[in-house]
N, CA, C and O atoms as a printed pandas DataFrame, in Angstrom:
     atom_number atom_name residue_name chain_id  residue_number  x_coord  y_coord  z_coord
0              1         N          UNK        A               1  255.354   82.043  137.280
1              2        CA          UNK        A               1  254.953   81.614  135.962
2              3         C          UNK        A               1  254.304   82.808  135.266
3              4         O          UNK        A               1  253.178   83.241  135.512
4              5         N          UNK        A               2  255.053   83.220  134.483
5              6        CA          UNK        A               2  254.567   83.943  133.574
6              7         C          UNK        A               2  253.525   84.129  132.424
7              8         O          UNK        A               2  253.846   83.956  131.249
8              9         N          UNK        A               3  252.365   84.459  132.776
9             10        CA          UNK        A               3  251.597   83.647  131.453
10            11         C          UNK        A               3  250.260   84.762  131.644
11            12         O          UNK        A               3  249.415   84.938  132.522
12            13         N          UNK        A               4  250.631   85.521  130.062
13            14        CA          UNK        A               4  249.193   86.721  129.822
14            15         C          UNK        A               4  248.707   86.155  128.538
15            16         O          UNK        A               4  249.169   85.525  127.586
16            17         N          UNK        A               5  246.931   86.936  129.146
17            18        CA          UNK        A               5  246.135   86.187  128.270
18            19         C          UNK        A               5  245.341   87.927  127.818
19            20         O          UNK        A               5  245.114   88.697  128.752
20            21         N          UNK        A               6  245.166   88.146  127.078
21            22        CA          UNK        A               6  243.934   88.886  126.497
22            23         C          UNK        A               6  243.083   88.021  125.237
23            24         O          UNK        A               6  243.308   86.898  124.786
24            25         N          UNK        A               7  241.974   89.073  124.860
25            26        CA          UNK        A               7  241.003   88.719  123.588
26            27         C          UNK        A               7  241.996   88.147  122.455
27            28         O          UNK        A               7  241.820   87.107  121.820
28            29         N          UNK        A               8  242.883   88.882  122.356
29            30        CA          UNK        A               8  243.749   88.975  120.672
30            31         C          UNK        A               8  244.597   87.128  121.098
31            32         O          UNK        A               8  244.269   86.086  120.530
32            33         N          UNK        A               9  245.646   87.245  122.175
33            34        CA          UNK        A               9  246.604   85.684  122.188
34            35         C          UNK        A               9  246.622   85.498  123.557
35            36         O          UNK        A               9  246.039   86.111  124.451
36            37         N          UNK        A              10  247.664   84.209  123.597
37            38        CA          UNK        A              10  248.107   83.855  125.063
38            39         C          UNK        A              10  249.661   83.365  125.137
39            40         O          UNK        A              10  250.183   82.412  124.561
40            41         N          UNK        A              11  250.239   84.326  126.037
41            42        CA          UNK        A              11  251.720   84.118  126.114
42            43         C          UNK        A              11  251.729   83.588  127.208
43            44         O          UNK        A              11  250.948   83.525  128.157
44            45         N          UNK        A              12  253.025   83.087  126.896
45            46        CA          UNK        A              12  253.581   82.174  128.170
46            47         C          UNK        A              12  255.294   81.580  128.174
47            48         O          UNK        A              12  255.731   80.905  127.242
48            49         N          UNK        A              13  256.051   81.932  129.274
49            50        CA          UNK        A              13  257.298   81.970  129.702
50            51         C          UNK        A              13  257.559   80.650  129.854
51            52         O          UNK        A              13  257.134   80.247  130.936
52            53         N          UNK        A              14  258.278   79.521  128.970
53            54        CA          UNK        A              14  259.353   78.146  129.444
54            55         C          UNK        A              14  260.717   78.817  129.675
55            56         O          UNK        A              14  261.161   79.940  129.437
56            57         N          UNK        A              15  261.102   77.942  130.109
57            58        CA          UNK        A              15  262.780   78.099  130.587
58            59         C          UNK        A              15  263.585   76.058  129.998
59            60         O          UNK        A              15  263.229   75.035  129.412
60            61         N          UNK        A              16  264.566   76.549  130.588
61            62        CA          UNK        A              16  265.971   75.465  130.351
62            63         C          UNK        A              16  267.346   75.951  130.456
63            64         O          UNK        A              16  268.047   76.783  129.879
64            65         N          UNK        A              17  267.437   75.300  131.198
65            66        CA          UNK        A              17  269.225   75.696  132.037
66            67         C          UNK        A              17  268.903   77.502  131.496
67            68         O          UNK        A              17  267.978   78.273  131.753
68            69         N          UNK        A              18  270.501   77.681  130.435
69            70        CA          UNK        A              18  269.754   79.086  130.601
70            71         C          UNK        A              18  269.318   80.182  129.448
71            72         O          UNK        A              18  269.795   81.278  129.154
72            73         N          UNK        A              19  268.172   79.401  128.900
73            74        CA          UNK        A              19  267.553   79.384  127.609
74            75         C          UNK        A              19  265.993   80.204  128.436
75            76         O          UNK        A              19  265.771   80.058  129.638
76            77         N          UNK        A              20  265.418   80.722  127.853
77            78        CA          UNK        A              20  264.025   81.804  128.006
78            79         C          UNK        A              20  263.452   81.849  126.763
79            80         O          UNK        A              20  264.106   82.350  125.848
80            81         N          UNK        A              21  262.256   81.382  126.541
81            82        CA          UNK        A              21  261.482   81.069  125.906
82            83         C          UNK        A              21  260.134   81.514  126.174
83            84         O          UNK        A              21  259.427   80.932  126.996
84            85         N          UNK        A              22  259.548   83.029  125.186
85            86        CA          UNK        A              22  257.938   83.570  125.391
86            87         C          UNK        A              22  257.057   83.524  124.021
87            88         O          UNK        A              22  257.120   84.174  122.977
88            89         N          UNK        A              23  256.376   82.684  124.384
89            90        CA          UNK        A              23  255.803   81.882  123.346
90            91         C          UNK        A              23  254.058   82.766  123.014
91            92         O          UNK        A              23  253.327   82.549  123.980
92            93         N          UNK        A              24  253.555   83.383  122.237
93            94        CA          UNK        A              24  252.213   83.721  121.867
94            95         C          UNK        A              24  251.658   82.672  121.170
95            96         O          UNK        A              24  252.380   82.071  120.375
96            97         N          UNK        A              25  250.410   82.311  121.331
97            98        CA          UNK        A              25  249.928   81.603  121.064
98            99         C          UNK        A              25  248.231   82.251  119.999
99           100         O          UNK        A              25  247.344   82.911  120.539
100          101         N          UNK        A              26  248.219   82.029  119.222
101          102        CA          UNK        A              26  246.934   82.880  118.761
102          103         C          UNK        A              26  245.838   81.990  117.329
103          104         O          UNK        A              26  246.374   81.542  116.316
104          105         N          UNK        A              27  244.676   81.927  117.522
105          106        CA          UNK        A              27  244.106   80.827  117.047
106          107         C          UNK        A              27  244.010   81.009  115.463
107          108         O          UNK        A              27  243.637   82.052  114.927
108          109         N          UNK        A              28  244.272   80.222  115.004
109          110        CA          UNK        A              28  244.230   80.605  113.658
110          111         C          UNK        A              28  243.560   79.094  112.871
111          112         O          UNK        A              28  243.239   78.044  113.428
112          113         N          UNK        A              29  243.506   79.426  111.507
113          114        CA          UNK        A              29  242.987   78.514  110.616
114          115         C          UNK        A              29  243.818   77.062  110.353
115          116         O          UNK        A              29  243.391   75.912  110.454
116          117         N          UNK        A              30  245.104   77.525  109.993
117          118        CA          UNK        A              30  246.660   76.975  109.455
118          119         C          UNK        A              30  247.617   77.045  110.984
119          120         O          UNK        A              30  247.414   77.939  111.806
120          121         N          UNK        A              31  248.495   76.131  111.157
121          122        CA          UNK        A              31  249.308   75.980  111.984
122          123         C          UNK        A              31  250.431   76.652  111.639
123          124         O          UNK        A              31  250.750   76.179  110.548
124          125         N          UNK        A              32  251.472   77.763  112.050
125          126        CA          UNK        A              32  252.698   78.065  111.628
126          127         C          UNK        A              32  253.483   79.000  113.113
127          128         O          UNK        A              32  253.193   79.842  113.963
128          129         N          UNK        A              33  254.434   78.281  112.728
129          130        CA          UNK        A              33  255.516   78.253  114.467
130          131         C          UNK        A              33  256.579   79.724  113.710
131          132         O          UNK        A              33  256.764   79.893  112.504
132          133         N          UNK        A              34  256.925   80.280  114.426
133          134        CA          UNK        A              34  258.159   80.998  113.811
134          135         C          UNK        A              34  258.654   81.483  114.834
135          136         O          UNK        A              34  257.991   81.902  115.782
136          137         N          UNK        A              35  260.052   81.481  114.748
137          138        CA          UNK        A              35  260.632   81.486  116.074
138          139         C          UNK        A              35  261.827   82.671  115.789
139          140         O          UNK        A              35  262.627   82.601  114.856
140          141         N          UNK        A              36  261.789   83.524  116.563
141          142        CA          UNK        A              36  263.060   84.598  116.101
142          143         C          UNK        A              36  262.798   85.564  115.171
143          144         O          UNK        A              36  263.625   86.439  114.913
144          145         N          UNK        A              37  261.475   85.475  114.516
145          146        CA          UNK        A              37  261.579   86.022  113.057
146          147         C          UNK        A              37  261.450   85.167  111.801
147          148         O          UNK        A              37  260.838   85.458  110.774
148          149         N          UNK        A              38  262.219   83.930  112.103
149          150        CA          UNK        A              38  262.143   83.022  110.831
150          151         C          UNK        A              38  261.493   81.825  111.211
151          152         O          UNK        A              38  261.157   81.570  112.368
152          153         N          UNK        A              39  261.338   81.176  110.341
153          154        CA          UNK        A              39  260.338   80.179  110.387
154          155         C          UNK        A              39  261.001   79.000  111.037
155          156         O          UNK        A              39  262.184   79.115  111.358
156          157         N          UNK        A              40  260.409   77.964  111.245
157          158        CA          UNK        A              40  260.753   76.778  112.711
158          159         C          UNK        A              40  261.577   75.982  112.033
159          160         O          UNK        A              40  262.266   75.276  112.769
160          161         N          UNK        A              41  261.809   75.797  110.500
161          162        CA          UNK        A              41  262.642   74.464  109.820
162          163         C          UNK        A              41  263.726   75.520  109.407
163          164         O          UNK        A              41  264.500   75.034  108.583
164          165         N          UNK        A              42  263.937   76.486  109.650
165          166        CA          UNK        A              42  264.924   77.804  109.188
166          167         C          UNK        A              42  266.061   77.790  110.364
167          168         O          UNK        A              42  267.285   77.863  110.263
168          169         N          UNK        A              43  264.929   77.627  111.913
169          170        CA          UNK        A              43  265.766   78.479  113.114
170          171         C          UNK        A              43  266.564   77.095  113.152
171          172         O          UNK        A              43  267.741   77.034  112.799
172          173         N          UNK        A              44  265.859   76.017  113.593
173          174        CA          UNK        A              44  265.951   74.955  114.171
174          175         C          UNK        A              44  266.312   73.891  112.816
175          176         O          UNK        A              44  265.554   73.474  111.940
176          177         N          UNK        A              45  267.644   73.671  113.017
177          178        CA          UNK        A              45  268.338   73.098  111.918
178          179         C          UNK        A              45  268.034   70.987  111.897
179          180         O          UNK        A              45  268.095   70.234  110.925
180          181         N          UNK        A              46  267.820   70.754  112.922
181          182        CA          UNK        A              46  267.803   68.892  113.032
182          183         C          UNK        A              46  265.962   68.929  113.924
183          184         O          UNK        A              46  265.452   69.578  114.837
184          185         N          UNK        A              47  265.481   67.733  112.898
185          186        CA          UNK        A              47  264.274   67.269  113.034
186          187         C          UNK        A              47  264.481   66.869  114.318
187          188         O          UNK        A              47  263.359   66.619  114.757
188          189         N          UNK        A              48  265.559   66.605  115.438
189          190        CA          UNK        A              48  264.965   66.388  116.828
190          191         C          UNK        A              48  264.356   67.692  117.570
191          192         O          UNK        A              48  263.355   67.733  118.287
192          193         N          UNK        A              49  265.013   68.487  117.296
193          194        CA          UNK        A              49  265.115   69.640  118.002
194          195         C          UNK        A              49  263.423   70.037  117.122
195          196         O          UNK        A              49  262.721   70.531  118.005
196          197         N          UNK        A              50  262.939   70.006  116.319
197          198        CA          UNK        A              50  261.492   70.437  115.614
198          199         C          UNK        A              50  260.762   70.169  115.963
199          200         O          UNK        A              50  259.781   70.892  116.138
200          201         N          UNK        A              51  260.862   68.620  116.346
201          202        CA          UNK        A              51  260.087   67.518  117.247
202          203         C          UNK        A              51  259.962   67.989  118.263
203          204         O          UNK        A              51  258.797   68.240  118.569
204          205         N          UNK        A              52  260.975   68.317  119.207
205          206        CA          UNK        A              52  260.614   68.596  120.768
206          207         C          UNK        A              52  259.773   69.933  120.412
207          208         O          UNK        A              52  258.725   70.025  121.051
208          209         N          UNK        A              53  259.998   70.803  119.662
209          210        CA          UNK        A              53  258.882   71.917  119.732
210          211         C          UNK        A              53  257.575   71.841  119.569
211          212         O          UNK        A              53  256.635   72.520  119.983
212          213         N          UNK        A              54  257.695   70.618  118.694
213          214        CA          UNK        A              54  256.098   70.774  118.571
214          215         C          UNK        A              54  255.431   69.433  119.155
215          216         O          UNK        A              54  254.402   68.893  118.749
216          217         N          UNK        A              55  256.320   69.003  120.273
217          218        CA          UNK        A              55  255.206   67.571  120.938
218          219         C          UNK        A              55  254.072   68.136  121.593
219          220         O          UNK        A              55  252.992   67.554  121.493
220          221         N          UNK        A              56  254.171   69.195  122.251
221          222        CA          UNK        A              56  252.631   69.476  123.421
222          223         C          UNK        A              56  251.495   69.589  122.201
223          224         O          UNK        A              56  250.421   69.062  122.494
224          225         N          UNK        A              57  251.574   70.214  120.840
225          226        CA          UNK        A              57  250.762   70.344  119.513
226          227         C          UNK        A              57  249.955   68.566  119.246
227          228         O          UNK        A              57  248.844   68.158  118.908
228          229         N          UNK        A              58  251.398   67.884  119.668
229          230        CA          UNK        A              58  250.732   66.521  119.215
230          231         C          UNK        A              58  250.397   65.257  120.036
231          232         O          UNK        A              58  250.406   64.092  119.641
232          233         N          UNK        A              59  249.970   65.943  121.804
233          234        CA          UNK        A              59  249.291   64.959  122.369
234          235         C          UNK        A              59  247.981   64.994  121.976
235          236         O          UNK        A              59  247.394   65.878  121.352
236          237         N          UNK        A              60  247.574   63.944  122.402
237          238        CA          UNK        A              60  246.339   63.259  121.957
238          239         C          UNK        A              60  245.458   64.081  123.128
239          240         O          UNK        A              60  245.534   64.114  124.356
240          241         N          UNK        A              61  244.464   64.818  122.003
241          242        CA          UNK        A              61  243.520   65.304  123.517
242          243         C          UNK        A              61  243.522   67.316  123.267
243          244         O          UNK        A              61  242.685   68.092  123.729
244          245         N          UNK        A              62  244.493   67.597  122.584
245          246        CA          UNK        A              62  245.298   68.671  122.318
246          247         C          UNK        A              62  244.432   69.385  121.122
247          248         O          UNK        A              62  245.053   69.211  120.073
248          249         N          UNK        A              63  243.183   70.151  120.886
249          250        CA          UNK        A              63  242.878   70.373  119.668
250          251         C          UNK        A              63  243.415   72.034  119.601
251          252         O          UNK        A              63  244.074   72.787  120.317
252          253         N          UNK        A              64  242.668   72.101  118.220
253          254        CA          UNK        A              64  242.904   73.273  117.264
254          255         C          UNK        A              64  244.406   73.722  117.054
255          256         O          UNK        A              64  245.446   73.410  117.635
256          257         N          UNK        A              65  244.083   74.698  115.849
257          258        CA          UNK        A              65  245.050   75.365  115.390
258          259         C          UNK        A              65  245.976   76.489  115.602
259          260         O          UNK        A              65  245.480   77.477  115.061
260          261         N          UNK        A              66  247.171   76.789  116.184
261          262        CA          UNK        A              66  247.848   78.079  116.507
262          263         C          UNK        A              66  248.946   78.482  115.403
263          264         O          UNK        A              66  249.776   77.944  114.670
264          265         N          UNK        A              67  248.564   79.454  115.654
265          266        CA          UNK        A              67  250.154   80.867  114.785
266          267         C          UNK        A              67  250.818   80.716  115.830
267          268         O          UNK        A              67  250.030   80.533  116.757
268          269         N          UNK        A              68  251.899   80.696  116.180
269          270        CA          UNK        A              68  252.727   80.605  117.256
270          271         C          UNK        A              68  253.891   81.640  116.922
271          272         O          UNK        A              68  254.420   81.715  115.813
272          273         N          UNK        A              69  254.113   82.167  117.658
273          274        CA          UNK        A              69  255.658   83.098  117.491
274          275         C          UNK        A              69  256.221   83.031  119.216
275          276         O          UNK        A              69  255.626   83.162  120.286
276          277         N          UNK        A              70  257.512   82.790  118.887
277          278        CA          UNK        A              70  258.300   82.730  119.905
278          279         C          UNK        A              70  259.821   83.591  119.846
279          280         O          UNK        A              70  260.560   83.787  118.882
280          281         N          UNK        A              71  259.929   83.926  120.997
281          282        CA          UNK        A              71  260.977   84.313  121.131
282          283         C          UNK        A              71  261.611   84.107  122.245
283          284         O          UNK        A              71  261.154   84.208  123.383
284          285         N          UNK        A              72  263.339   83.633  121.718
285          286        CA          UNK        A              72  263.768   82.871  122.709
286          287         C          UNK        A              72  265.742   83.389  122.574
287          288         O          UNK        A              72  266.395   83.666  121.568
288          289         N          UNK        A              73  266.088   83.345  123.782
289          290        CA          UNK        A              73  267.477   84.153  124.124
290          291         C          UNK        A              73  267.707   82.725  124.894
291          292         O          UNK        A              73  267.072   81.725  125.228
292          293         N          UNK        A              74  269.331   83.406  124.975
293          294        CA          UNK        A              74  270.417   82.347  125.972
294          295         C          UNK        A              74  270.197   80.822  125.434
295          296         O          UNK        A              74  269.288   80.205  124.878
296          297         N          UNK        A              75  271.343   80.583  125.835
297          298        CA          UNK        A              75  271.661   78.965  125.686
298          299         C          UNK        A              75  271.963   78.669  124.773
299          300         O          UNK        A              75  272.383   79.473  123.940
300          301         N          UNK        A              76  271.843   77.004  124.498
301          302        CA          UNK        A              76  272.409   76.555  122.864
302          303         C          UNK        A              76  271.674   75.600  122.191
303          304         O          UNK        A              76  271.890   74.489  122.674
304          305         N          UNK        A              77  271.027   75.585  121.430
305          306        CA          UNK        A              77  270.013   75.173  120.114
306          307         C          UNK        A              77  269.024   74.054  121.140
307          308         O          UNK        A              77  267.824   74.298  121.262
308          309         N          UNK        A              78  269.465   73.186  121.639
309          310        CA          UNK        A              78  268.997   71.613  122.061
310          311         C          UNK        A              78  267.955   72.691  123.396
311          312         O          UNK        A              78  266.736   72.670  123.566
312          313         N          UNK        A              79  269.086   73.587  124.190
313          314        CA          UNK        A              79  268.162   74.004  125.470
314          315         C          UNK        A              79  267.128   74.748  124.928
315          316         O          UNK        A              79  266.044   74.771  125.511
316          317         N          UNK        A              80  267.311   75.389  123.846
317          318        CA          UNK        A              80  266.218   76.834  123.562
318          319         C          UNK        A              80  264.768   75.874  122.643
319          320         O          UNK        A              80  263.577   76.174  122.563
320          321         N          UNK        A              81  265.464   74.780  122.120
321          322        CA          UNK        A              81  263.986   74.386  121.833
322          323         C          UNK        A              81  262.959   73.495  122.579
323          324         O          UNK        A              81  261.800   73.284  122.221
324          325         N          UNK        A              82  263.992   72.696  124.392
325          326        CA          UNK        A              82  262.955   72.642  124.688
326          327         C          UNK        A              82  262.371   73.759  125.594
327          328         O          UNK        A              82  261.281   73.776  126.166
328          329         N          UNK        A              83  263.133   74.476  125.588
329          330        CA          UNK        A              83  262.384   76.049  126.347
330          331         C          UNK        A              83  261.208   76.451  125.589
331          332         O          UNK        A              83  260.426   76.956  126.394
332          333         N          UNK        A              84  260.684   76.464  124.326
333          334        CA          UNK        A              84  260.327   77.208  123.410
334          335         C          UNK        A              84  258.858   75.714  123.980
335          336         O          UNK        A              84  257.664   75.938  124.179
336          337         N          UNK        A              85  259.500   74.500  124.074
337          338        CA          UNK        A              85  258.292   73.705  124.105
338          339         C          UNK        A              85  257.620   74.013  125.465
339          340         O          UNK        A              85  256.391   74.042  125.534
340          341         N          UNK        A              86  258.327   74.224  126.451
341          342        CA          UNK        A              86  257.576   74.528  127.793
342          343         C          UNK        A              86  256.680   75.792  127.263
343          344         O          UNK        A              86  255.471   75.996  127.367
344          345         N          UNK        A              87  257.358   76.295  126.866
345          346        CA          UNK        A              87  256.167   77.845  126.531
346          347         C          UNK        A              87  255.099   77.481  126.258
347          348         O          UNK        A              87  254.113   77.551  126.991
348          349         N          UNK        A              88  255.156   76.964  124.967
349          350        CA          UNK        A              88  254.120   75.944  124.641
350          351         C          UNK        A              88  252.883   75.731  125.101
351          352         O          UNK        A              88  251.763   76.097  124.747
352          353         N          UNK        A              89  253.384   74.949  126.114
353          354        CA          UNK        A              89  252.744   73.792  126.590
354          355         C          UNK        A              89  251.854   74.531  127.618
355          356         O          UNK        A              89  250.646   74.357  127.781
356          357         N          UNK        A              90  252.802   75.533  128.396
357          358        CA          UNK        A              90  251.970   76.492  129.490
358          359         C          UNK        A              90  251.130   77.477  129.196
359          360         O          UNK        A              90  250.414   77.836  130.131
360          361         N          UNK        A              91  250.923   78.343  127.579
361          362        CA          UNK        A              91  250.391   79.113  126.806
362          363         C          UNK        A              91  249.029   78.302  126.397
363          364         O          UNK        A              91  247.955   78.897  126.302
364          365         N          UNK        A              92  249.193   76.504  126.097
365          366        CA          UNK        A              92  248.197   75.925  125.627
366          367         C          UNK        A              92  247.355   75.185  126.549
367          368         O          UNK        A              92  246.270   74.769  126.142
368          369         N          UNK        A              93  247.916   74.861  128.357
369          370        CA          UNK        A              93  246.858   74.912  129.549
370          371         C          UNK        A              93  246.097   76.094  129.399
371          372         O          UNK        A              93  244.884   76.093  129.190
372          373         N          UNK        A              94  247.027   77.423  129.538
373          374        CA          UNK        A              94  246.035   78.565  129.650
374          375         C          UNK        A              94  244.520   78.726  128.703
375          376         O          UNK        A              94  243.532   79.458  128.746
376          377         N          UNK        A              95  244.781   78.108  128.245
377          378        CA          UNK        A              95  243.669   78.039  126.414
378          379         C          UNK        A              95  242.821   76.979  127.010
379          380         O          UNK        A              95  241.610   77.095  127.202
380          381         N          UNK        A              96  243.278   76.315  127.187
381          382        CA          UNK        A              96  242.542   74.616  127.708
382          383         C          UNK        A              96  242.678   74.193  129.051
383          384         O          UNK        A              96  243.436   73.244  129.250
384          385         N          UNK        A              97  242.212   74.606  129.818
385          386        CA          UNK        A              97  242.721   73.659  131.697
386          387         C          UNK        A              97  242.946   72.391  131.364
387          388         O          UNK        A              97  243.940   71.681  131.514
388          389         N          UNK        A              98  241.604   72.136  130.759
389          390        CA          UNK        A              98  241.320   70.343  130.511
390          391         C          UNK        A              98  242.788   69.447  129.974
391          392         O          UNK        A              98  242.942   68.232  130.094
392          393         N          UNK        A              99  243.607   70.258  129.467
393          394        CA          UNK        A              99  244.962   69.877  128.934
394          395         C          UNK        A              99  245.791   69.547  129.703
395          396         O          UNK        A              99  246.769   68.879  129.368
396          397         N          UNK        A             100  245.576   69.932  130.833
397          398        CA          UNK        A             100  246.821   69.950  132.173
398          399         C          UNK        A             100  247.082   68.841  132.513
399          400         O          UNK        A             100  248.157   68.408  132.928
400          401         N          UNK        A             101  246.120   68.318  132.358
401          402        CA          UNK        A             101  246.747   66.211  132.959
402          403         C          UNK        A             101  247.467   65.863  132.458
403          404         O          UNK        A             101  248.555   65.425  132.833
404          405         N          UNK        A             102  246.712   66.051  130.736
405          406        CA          UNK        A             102  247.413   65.098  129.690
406          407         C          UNK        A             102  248.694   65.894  129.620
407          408         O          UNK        A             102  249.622   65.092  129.507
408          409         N          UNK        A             103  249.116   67.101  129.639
409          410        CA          UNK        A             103  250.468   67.815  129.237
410          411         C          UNK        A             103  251.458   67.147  130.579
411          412         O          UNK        A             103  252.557   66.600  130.488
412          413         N          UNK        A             104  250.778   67.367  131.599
413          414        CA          UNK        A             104  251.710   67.019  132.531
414          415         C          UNK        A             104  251.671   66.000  132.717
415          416         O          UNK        A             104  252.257   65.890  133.794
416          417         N          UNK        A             105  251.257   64.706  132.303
417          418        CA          UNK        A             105  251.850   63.102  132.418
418          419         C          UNK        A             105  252.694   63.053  131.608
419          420         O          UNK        A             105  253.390   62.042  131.706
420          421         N          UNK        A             106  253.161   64.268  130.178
421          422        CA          UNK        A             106  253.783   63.987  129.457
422          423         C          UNK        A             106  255.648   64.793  129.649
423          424         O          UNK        A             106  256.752   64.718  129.109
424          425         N          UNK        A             107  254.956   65.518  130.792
425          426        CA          UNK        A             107  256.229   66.332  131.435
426          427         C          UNK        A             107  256.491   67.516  130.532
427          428         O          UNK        A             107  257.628   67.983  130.467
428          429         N          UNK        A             108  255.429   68.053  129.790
429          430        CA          UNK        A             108  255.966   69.101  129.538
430          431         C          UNK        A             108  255.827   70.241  130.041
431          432         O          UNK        A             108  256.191   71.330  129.596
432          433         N          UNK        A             109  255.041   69.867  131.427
433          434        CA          UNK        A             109  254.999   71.098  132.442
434          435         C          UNK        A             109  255.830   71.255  133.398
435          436         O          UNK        A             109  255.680   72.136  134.245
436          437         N          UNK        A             110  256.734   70.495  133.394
437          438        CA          UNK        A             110  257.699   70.375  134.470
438          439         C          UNK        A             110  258.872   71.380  133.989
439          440         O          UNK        A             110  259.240   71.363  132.814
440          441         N          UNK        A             111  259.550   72.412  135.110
441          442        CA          UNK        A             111  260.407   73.269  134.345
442          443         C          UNK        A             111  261.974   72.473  134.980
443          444         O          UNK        A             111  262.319   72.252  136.141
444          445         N          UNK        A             112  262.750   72.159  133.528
445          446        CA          UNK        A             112  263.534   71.001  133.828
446          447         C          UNK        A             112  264.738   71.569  134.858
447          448         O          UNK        A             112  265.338   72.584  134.504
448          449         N          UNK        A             113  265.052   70.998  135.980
449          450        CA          UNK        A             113  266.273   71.898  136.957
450          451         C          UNK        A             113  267.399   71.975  136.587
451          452         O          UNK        A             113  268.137   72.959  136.641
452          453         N          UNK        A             114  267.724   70.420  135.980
453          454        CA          UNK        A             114  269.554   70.500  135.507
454          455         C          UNK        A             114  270.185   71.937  134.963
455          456         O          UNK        A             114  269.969   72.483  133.881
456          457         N          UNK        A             115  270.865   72.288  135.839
457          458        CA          UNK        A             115  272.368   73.376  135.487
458          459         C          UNK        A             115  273.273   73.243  135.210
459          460         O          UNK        A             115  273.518   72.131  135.676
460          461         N          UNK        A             116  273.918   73.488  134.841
461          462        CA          UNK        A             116  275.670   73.982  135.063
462          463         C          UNK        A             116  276.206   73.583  135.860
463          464         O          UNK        A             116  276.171   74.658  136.459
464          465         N          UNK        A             117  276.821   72.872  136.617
465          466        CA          UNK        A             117  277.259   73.104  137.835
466          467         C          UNK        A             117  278.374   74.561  137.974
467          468         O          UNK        A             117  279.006   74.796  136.944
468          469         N          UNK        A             118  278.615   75.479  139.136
469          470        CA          UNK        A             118  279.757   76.396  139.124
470          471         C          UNK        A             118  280.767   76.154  139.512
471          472         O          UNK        A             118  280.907   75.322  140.409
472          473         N          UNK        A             119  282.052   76.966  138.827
473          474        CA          UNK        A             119  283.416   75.960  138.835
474          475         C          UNK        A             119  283.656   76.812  140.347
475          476         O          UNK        A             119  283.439   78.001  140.580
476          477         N          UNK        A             120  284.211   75.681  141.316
477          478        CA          UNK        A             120  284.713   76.315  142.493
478          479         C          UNK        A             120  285.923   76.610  142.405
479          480         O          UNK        A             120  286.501   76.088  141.452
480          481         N          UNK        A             121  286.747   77.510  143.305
481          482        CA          UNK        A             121  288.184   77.997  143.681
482          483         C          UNK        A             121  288.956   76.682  144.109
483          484         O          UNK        A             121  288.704   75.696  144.801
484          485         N          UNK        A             122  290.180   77.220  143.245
485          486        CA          UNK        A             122  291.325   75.665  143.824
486          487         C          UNK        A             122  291.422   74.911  142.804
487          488         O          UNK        A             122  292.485   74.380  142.484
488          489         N          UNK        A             123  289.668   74.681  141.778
489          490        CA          UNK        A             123  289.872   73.559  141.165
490          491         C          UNK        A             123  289.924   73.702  139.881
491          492         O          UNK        A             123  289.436   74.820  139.714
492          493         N          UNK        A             124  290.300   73.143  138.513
493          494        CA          UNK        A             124  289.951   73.066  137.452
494          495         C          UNK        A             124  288.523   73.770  136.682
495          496         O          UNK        A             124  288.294   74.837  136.113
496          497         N          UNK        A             125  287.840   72.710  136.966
497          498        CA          UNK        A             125  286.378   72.870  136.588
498          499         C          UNK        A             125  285.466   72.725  137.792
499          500         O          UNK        A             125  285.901   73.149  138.863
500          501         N          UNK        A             126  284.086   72.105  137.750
501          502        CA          UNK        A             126  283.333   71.953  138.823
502          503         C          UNK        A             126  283.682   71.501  139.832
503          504         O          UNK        A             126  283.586   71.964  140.969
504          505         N          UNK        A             127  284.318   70.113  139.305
505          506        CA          UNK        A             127  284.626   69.039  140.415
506          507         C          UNK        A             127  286.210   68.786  140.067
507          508         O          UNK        A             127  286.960   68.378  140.954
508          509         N          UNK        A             128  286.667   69.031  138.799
509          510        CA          UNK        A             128  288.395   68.424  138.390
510          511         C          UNK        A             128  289.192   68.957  138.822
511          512         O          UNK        A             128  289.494   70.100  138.479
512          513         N          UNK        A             129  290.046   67.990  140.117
513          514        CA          UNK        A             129  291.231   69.155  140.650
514          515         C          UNK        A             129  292.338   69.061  139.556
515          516         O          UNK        A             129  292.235   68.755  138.367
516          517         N          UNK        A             130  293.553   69.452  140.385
517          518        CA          UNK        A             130  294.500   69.673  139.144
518          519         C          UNK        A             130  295.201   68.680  139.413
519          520         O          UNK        A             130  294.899   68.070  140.439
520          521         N          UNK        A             131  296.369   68.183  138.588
521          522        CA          UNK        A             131  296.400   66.833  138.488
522          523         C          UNK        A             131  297.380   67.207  139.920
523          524         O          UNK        A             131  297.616   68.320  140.390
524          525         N          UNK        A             132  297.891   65.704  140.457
525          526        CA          UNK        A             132  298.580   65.289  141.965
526          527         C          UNK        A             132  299.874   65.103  141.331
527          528         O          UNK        A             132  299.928   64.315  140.387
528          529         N          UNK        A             133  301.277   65.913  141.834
529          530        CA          UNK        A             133  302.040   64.946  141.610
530          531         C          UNK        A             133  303.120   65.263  142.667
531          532         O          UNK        A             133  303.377   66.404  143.049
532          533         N          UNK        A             134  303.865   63.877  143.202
533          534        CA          UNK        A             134  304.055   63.387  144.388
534          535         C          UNK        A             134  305.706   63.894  144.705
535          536         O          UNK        A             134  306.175   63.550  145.789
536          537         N          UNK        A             135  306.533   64.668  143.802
537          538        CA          UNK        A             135  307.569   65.063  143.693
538          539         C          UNK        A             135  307.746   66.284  142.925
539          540         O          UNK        A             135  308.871   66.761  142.775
């Protein structure tokens, strides 16, 4: 687990399948996420995907205000934002211990396993052989 802290912020490494997500965290007055360079309703095109970024912001128990900048590679839109939320979530224990219950009853400390499966030799895809035919 990746996760540095100095005086100035606090970063911290989420993952998802194969999405990487390093999230700074730094206290500020005003709340503002920006992800890539551009801002969070810019990167991240559908209010689900906005939502999952900013749930660990809105458990109950969760105070103050962050500037957040993230940066996040691999994968495809749905994996990288909840990667971007694990960052999150592990950047905002580091800030708060006291957070760790409540984040993790809510699972956003859990780093999610589902993969890919890899396509084996012989077959189609993971598991699809090629079709049977008897003549």
């Amino acid at each position: 687990m990746a996760i540095k802290t100095n005086d100035r912020y606090t970063e911290a490494v989420g993952r998802r399948k194969t999405s990487t997500a390093r999230a700074r965290l730094v206290a500020a007055p005003k709340q503002h996420v920006t992800v890539n360079g551009k801002a969070l309703e810019e990167y991240f095109a559908t209010e689900a995907q906005r939502a999952h970024v900013l749930e660990p912001l809105g458990v109950e128990g969760v105070s103050g205000t962050f500037a957040i900048t993230v940066t996040v590679r691999g994968g495809g839109m749905v994996s990288q934002s909840e990667a971007v939320r694990h960052s999150i979530a592990r950047a905002l224990v580091t800030i708060e211990p006291a957070q760790r219950t409540v984040l993790k009853a809510h699972g956003y400390l859990k780093r999610d396993p589902r993969m890919k499966e890899r396509r084996k030799f012989g077959l189609k895809k993971a598991r699809r052989a090629p079709q049977w035919s008897k003549r």
